[in-house]
N, C-alpha and C positions, 0 to 999 in steps of 0.2 A: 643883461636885460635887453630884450629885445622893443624896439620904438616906433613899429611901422603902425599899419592902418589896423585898428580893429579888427578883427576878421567880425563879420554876420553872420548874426545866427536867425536864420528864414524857416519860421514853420511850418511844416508841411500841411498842406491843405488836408482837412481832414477828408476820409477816406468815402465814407459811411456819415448819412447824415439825418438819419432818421430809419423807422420799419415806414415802408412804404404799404405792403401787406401782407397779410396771413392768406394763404389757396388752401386750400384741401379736397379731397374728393371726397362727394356722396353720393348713397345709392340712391337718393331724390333731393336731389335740392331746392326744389321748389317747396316741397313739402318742409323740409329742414328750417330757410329760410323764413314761412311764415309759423311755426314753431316757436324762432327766436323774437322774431313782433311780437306773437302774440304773448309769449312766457315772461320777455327780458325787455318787451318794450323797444327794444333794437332798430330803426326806422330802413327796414331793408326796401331795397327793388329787384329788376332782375339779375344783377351783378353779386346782390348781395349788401354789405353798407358800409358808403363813404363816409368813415367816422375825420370832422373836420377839425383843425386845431390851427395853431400858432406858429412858425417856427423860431428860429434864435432872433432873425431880423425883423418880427412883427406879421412879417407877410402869412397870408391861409395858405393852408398847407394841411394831408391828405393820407390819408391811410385805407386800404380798401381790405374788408374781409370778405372772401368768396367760396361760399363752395361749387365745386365742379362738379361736371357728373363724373361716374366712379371707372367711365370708361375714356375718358378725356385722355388724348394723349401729349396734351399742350408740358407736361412735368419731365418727359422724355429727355435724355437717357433716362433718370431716376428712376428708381421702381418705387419710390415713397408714395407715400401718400398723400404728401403736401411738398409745397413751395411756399419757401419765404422771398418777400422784395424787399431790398431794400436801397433806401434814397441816396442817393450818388449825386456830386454837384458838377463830374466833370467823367461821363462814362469814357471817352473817349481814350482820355489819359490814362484813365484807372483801369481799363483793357490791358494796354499798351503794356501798364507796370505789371500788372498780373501775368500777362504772358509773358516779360523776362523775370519773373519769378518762380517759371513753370507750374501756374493755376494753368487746369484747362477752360478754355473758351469752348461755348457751344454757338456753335451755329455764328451767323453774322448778325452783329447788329441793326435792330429797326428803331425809325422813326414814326413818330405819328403827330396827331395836331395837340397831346397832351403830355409826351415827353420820348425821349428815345430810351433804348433797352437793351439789355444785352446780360449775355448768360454764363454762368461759370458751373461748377463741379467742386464741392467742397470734396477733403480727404474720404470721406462717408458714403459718397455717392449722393449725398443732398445734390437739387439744381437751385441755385440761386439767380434769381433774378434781380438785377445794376438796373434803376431806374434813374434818368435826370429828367426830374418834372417838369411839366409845366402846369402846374396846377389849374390854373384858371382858363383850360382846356374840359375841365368837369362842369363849370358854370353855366 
């Protein structure tokens, strides 16, 4: 029997920490969006709508549904029709491990005053969009 040190067991930070949002393209968005005002009650603007919530630690916290216009090339590579985001607590890292796992990375990462971002390529050809918010950059 062996009598040393415990080994530790350290969990890993979780990867994915929420949908940060749904994109999709339309052939009028504008018209789409007050559609859903006016159908679903939805309280959109011109992005679309910041639906706000909770997250694990109490803190607001953000989820954005938008439609695009239907010739937007912001979903590139992708030929889809939509982009998913989602909440990341540590893009940086989560890069890092993604590319020694051979995910493709698109493009390089941005910063802004409401979280930084960064893109990958699922096996399907989806583009996903790595958000680390900062929420109270919406406020």
């Amino acid at each position: 029997m062996h009598y040393g040190l415990a080994e530790q067991i350290v969990p890993e930070q979780p990867r994915v920490t929420g949908l940060g949002g749904f994109f999709f393209k339309s052939n009028n968005p504008k018209a789409l969006r007050e559609w859903y005002g006016t159908h679903l009650g939805i309280p959109v603007d011109d992005y679309g709508w910041s639906f706000w919530w909770k997250d694990a630690q109490g803190q607001d916290a953000m989820t954005q549904w938008s439609p695009f216009e239907a010739g937007s090339d912001y979903f590139q590579p992708s030929e889809k029709p939509f982009m998913l985001n989602y909440r990341v607590s540590d893009l940086e890292g989560l890069l890092e491990k993604l590319a020694a796992q051979g995910v493709t990375i698109v493009g390089e990462p941005q910063s802004y005053d409401y979280g930084k971002f960064g893109w990958i390529m699922d096996p399907e050809g989806n583009k996903i969009e790595l958000w680390e918010p900062i929420d109270s950059g919406f406020k």
